[in-house]
C-alpha positions as protocol buffer text, in pm:
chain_id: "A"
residue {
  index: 1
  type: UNK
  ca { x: -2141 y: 644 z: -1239 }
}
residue {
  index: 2
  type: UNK
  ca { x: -2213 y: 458 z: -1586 }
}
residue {
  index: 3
  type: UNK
  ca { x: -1992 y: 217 z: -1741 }
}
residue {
  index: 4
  type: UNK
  ca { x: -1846 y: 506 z: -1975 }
}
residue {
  index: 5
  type: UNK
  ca { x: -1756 y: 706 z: -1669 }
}
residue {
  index: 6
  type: UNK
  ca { x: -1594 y: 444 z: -1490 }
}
residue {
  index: 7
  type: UNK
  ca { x: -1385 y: 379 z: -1767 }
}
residue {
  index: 8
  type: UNK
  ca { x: -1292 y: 708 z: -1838 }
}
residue {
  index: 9
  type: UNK
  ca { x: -1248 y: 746 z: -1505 }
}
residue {
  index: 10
  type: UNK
  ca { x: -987 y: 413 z: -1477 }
}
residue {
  index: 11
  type: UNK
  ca { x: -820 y: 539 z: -1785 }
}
residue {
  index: 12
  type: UNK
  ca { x: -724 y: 944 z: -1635 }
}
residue {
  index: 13
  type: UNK
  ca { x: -579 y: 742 z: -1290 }
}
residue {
  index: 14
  type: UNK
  ca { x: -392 y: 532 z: -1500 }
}
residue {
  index: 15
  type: UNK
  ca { x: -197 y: 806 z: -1697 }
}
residue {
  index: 16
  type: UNK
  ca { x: -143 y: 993 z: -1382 }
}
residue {
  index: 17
  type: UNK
  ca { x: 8 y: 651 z: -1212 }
}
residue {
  index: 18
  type: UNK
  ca { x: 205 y: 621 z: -1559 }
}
residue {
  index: 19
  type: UNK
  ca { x: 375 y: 992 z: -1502 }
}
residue {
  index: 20
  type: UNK
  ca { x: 456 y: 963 z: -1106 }
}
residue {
  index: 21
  type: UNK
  ca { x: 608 y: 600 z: -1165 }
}
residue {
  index: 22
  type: UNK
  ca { x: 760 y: 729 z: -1533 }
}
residue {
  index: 23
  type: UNK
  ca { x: 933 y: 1027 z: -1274 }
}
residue {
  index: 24
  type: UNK
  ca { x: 1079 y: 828 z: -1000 }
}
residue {
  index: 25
  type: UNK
  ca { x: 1248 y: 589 z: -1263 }
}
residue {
  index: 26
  type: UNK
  ca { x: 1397 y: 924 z: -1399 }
}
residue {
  index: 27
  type: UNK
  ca { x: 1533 y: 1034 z: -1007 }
}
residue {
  index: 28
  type: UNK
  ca { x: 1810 y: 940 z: -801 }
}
residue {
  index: 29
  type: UNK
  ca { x: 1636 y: 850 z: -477 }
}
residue {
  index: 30
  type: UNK
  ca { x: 1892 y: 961 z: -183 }
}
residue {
  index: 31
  type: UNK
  ca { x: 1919 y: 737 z: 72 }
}
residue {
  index: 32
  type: UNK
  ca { x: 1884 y: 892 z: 422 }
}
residue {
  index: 33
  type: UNK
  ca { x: 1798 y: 621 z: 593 }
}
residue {
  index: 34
  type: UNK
  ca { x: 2050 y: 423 z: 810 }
}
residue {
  index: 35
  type: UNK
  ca { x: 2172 y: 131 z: 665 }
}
residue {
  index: 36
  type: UNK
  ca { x: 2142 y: -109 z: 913 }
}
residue {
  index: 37
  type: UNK
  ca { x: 1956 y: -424 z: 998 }
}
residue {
  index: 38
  type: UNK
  ca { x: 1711 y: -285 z: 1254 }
}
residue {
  index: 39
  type: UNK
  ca { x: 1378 y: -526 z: 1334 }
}
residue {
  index: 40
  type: UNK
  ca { x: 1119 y: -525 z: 1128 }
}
residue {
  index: 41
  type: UNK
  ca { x: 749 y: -555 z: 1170 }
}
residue {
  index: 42
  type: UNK
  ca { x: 620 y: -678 z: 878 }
}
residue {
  index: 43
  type: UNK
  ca { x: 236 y: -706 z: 775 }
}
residue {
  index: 44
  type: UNK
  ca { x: 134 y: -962 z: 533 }
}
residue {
  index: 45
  type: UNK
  ca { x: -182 y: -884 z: 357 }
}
residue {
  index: 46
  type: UNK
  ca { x: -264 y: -1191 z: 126 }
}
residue {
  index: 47
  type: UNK
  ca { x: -580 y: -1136 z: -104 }
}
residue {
  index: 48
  type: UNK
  ca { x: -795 y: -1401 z: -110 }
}
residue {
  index: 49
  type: UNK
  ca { x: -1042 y: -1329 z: -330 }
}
residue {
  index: 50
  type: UNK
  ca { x: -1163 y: -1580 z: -616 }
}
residue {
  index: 51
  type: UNK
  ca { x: -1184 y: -1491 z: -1005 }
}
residue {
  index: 52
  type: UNK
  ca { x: -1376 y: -1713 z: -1215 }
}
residue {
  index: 53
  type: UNK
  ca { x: -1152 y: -1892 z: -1463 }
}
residue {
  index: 54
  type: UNK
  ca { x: -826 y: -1846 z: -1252 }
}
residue {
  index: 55
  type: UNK
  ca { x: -577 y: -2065 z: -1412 }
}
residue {
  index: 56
  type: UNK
  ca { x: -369 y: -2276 z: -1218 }
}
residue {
  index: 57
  type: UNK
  ca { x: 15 y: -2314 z: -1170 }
}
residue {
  index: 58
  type: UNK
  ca { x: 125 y: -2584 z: -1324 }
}
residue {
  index: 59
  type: UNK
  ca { x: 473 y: -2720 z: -1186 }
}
residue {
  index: 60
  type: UNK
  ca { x: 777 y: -2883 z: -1357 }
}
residue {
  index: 61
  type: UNK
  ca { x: 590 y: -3268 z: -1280 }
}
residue {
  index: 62
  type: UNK
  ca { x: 265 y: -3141 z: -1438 }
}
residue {
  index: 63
  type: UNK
  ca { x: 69 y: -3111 z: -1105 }
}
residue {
  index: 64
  type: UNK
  ca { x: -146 y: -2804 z: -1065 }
}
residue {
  index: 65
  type: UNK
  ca { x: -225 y: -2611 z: -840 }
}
residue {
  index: 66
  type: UNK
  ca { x: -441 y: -2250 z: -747 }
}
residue {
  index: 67
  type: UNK
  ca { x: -315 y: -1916 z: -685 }
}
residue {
  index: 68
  type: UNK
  ca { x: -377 y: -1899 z: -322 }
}
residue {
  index: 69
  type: UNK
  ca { x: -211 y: -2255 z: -248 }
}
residue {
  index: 70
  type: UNK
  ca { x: 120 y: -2163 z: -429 }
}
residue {
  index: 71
  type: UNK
  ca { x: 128 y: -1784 z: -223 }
}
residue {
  index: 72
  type: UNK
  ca { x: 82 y: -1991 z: 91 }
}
residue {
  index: 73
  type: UNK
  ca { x: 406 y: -2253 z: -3 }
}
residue {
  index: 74
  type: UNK
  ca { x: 629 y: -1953 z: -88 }
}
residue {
  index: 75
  type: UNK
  ca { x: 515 y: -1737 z: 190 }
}
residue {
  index: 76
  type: UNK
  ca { x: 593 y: -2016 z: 403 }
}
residue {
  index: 77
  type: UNK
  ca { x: 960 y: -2085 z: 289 }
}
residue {
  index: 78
  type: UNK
  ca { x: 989 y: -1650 z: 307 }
}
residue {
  index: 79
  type: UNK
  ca { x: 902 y: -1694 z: 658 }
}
residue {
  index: 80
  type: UNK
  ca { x: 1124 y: -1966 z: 776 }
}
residue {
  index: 81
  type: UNK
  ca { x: 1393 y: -1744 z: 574 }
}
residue {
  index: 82
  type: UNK
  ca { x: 1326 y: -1440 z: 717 }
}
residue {
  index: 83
  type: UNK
  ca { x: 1295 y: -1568 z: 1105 }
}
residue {
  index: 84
  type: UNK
  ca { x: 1647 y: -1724 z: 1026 }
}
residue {
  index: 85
  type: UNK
  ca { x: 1786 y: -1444 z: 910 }
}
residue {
  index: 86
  type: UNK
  ca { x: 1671 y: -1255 z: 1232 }
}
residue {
  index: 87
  type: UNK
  ca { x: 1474 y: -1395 z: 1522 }
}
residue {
  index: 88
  type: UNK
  ca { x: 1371 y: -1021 z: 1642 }
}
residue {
  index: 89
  type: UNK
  ca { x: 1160 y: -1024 z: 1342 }
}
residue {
  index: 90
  type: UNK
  ca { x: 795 y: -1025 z: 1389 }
}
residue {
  index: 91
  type: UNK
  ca { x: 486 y: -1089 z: 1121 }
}
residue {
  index: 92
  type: UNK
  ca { x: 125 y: -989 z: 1130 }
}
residue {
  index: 93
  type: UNK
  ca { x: -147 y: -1120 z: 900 }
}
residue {
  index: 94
  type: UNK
  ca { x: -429 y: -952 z: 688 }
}
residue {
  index: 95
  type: UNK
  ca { x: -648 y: -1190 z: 464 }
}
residue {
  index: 96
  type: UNK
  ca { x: -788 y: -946 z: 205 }
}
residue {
  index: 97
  type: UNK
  ca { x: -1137 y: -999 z: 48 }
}
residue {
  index: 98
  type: UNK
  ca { x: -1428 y: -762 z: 11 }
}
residue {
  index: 99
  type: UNK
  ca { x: -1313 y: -601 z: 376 }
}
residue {
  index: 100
  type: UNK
  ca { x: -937 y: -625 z: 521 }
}
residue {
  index: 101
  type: UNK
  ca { x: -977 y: -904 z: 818 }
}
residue {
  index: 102
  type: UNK
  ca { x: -626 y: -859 z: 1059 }
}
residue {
  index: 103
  type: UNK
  ca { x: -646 y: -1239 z: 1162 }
}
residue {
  index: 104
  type: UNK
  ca { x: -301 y: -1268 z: 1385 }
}
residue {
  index: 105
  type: UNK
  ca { x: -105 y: -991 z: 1569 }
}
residue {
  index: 106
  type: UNK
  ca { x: 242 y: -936 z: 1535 }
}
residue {
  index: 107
  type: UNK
  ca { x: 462 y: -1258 z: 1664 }
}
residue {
  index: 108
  type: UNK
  ca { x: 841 y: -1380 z: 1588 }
}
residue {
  index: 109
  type: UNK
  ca { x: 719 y: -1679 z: 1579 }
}
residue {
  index: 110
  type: UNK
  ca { x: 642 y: -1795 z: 1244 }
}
residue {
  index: 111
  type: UNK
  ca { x: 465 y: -2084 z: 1283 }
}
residue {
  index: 112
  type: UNK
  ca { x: 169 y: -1916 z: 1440 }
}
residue {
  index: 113
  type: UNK
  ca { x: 151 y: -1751 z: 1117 }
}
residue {
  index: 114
  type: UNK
  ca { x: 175 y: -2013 z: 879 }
}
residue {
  index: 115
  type: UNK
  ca { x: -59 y: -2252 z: 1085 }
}
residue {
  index: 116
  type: UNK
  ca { x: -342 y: -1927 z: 1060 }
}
residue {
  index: 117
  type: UNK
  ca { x: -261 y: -1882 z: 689 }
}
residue {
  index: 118
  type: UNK
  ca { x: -324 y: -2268 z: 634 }
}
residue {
  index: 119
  type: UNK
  ca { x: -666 y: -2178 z: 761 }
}
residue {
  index: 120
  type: UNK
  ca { x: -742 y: -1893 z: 482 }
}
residue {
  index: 121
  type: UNK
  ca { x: -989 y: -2018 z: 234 }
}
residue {
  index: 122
  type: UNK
  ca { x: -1048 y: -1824 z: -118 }
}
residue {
  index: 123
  type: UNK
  ca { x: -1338 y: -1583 z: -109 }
}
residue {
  index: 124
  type: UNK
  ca { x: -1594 y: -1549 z: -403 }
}
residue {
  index: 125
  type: UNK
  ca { x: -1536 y: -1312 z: -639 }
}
residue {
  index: 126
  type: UNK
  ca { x: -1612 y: -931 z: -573 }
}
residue {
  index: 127
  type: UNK
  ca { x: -1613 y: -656 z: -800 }
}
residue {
  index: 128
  type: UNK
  ca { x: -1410 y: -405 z: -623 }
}
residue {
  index: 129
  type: UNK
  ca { x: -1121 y: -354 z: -396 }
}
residue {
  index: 130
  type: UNK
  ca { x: -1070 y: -57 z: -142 }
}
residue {
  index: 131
  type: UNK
  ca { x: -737 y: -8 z: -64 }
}
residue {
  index: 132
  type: UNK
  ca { x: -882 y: 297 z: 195 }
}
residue {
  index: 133
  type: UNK
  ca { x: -1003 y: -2 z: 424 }
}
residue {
  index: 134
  type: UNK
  ca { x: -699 y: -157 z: 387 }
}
residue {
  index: 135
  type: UNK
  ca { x: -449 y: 118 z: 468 }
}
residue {
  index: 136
  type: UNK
  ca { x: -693 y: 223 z: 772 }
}
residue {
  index: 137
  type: UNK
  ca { x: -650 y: -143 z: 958 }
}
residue {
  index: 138
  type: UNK
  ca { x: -317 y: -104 z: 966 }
}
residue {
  index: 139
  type: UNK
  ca { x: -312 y: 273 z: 1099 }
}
residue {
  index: 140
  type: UNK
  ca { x: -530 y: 170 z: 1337 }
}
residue {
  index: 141
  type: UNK
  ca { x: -295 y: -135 z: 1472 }
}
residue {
  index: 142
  type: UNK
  ca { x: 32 y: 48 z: 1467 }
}
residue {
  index: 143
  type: UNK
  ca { x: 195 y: 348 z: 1631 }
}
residue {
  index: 144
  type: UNK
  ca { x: 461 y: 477 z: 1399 }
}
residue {
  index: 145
  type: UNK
  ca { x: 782 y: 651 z: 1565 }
}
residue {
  index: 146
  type: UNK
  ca { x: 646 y: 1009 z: 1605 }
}
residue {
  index: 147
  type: UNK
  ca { x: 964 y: 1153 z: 1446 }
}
residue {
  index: 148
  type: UNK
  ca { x: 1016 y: 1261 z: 1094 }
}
residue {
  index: 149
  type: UNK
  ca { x: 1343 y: 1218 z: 1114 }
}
residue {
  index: 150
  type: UNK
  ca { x: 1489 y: 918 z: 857 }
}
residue {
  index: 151
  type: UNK
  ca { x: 1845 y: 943 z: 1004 }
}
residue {
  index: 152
  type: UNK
  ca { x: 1676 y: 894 z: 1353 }
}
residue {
  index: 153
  type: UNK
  ca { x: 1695 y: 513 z: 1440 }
}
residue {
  index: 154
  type: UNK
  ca { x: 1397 y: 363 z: 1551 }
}
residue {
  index: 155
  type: UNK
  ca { x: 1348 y: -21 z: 1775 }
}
residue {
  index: 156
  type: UNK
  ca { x: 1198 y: -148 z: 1466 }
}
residue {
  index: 157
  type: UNK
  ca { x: 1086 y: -49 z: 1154 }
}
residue {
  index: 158
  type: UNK
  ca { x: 752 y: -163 z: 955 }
}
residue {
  index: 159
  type: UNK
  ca { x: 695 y: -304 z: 622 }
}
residue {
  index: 160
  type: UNK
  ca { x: 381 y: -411 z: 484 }
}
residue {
  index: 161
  type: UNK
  ca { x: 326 y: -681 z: 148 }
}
residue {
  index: 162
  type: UNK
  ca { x: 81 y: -618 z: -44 }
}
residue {
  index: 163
  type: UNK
  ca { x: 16 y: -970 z: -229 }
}
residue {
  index: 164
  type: UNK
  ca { x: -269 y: -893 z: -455 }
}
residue {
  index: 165
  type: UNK
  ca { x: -429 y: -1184 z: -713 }
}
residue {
  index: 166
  type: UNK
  ca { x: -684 y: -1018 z: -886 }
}
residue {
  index: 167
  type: UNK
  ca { x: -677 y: -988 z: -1272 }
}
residue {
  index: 168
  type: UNK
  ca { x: -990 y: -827 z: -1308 }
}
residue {
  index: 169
  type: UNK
  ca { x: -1031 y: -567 z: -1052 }
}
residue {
  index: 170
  type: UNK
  ca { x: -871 y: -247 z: -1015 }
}
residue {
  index: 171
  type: UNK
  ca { x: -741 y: -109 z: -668 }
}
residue {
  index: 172
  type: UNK
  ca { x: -897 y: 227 z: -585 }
}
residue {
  index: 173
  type: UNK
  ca { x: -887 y: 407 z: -284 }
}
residue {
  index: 174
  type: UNK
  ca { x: -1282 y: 441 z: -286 }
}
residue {
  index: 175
  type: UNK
  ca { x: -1291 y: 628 z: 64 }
}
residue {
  index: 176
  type: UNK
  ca { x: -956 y: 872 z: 39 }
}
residue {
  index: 177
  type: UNK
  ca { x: -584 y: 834 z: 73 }
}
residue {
  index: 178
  type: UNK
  ca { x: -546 y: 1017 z: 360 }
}
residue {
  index: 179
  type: UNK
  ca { x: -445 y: 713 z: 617 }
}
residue {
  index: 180
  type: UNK
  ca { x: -218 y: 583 z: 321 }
}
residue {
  index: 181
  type: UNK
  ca { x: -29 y: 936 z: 304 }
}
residue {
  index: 182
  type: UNK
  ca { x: 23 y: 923 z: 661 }
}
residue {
  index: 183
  type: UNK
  ca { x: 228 y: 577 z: 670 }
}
residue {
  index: 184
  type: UNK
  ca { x: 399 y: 590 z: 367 }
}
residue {
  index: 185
  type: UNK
  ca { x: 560 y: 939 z: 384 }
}
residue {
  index: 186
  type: UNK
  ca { x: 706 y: 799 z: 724 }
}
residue {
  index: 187
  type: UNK
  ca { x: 1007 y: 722 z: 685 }
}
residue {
  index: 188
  type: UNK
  ca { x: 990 y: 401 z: 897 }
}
residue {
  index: 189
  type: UNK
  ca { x: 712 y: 239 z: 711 }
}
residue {
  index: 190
  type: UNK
  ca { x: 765 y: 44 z: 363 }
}
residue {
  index: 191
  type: UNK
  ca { x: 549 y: -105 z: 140 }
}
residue {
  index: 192
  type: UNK
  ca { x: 579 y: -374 z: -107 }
}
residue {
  index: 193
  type: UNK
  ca { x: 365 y: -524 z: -387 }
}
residue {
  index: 194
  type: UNK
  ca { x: 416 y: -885 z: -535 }
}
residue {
  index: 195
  type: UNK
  ca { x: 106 y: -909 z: -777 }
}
residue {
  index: 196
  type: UNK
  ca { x: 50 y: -1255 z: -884 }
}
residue {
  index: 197
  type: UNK
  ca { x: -162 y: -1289 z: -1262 }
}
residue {
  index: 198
  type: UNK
  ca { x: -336 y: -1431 z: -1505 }
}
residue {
  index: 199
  type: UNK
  ca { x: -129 y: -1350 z: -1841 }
}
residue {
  index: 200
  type: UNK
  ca { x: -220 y: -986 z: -1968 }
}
residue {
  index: 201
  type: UNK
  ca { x: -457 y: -1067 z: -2245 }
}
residue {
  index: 202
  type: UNK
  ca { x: -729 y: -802 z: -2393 }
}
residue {
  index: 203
  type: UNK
  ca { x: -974 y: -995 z: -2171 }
}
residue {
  index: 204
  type: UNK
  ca { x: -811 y: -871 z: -1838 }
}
residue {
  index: 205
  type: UNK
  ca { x: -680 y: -562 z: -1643 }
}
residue {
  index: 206
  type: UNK
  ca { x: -378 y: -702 z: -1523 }
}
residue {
  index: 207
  type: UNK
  ca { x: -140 y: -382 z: -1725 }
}
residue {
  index: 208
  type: UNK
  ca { x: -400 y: -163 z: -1582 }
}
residue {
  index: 209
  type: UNK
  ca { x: -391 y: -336 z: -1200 }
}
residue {
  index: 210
  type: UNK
  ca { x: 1 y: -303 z: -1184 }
}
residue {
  index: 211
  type: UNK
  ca { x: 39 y: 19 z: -1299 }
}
residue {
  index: 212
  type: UNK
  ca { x: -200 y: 115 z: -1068 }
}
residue {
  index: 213
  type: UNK
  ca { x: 12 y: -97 z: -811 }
}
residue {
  index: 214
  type: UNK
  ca { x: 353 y: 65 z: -930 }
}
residue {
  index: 215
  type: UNK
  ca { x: 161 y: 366 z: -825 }
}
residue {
  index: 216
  type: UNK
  ca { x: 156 y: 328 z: -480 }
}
residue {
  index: 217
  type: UNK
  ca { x: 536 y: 375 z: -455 }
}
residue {
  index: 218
  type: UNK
  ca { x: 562 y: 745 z: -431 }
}
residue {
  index: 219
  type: UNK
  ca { x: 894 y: 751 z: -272 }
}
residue {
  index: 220
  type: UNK
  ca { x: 1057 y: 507 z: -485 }
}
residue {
  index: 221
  type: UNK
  ca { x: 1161 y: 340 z: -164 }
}
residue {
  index: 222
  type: UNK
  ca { x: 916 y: 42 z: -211 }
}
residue {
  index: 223
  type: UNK
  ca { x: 989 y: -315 z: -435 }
}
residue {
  index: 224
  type: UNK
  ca { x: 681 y: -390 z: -697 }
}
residue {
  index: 225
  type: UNK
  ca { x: 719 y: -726 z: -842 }
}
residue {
  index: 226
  type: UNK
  ca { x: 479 y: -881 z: -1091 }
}
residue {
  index: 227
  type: UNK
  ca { x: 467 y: -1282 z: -1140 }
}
residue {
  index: 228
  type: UNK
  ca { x: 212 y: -1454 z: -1376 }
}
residue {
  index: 229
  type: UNK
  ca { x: 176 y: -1859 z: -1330 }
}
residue {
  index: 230
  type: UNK
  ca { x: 547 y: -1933 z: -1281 }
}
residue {
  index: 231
  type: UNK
  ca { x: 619 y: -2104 z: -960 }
}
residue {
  index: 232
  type: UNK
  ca { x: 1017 y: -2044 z: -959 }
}
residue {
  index: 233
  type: UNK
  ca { x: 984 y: -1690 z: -1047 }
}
residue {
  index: 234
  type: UNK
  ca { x: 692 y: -1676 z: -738 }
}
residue {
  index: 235
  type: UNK
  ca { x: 955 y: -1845 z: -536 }
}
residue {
  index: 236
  type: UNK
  ca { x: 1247 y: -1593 z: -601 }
}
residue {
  index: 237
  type: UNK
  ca { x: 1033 y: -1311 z: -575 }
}
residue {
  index: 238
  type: UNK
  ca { x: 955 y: -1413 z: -195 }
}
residue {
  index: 239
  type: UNK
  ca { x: 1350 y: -1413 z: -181 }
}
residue {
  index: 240
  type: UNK
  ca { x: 1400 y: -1056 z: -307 }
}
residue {
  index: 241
  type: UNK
  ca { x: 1158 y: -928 z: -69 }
}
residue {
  index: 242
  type: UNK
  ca { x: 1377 y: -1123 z: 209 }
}
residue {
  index: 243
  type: UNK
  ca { x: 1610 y: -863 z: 162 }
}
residue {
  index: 244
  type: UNK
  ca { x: 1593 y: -552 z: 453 }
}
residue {
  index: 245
  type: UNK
  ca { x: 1446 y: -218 z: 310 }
}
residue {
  index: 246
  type: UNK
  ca { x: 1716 y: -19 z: 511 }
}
residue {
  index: 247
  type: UNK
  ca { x: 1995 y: -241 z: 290 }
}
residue {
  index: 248
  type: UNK
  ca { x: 1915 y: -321 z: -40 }
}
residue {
  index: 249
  type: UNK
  ca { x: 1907 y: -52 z: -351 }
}
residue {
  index: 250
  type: UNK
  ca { x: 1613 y: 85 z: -498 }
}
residue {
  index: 251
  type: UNK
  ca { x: 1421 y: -148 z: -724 }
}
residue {
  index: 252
  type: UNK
  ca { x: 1567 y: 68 z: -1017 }
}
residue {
  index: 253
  type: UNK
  ca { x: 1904 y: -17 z: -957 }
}
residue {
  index: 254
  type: UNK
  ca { x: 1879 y: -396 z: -884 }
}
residue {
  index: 255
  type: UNK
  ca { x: 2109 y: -623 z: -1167 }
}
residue {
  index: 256
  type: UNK
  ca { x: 2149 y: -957 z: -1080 }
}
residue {
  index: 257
  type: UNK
  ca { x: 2418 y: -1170 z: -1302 }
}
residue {
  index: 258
  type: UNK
  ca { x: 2663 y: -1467 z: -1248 }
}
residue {
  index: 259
  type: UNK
  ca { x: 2989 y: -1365 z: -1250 }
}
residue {
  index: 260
  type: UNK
  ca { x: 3219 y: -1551 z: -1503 }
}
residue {
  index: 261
  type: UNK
  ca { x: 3465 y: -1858 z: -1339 }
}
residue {
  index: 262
  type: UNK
  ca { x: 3781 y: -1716 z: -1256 }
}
């Protein structure tokens, strides 16, 4: 395909990712799940991958620091929060570079997880990203409840993140989305997206990247944050996705605001 193609190509998936998302803003989503803190299972997939001229985070003291070593300090404090909340909880990790690598199984213990995510080193850049491979790890390690049946309640429920870092690269699901169908229209598998940037700039793909990203929510069931180099807004964004999928609204509907002193 020639660099013409491709673009084309990038520019038609956009537009169709701009209608679905541009129609599930416009829907009420009915809730037919039930509403009720159930385990979950959640698989973190943390891209690791390495863009040349990645600018830093720069924090309130003027230290800096790189994409990856922020992700790991808030994904840290998300899972201290979320065993808290609920010890039945367990995690999984997925380091994401040119292939998907599933480097621990699920555990409630977080600690094994943050010790193995200490471990993850940045990858050199790569110029593409198959979501296909990604989506087909995880169907491969998990056995979603055979029913179809939202209103059925299952022991546990799972819920992957999707943290993706690249500003340059555009997700594509080179090899089909036939393995991604298949877990997302269950009703007892979620996905999220926090996509961590460089600041959109005609140099960059990043509008392109997260529409793409706000694309993979076909339900409107899933939470799609976006975060350029802001630490506190990294930091809350880890605590929105602390809440349970089976409890909070739709990301549509969510309106945060202090309440005036009685």
């Amino acid at each position: 395909m020639s660099g013409e193609e491709e673009e084309h190509a990038e520019d038609t998936s956009c537009e169709a990712v701009k209608d679905v998302v541009k129609k599930i803003s416009s829907t009420t989503v009915e809730c037919l799940r039930p509403k009720i803190n159930i385990p979950e299972h959640i698989i973190l997939v943390v891209d690791v991958s390495h863009e040349e001229g990645n600018t830093p985070f720069r924090l309130a003291d003027g230290s800096k620091y790189c994409a990856l070593y922020m992700v790991k300090r808030a994904l840290t404090l998300f899972l201290q929060n979320k065993h808290t909340i609920d010890q039945r909880h367990k995690f999984a990790l997925v380091a994401m570079h040119d292939i998907p690598v599933w480097i621990h199984d699920f555990t409630n213990d977080p600690q094994q997880i943050i010790s193995d995510l200490e471990m993850v080193d940045e990858g050199p850049p790569i110029s593409h990203c198959d979501l296909s491979l990604m989506f087909e790890l995880i169907a491969h390690q998990i056995s979603l409840p055979k029913s179809s049946n939202p209103a059925i309640i299952p022991p546990y429920i799972y819920r992957t993140i999707l943290i993706y870092g690249r500003s340059h690269c555009l997700p594509q699901f080179l090899q089909g989305k036939e393995l991604f169908s298949h877990l997302t229209q269950s009703p007892h598998f979620v996905l999220d997206v926090l996509y961590t940037h460089e600041q959109p700039s005609d140099d960059n793909k990043c509008e392109g990247i997260f529409d793409l990203l706000c694309g993979l929510d076909e339900s409107g069931w899933s939470y799609v944050l976006e975060v350029s180099r802001n630490a506190t807004k990294l930091h809350n964004y880890f605590g929105t996705l602390l809440a349970h999928p089976f409890q909070r609204p739709i990301q549509k509907d969510v309106h945060y605001a202090l309440l005036p002193k009685q």
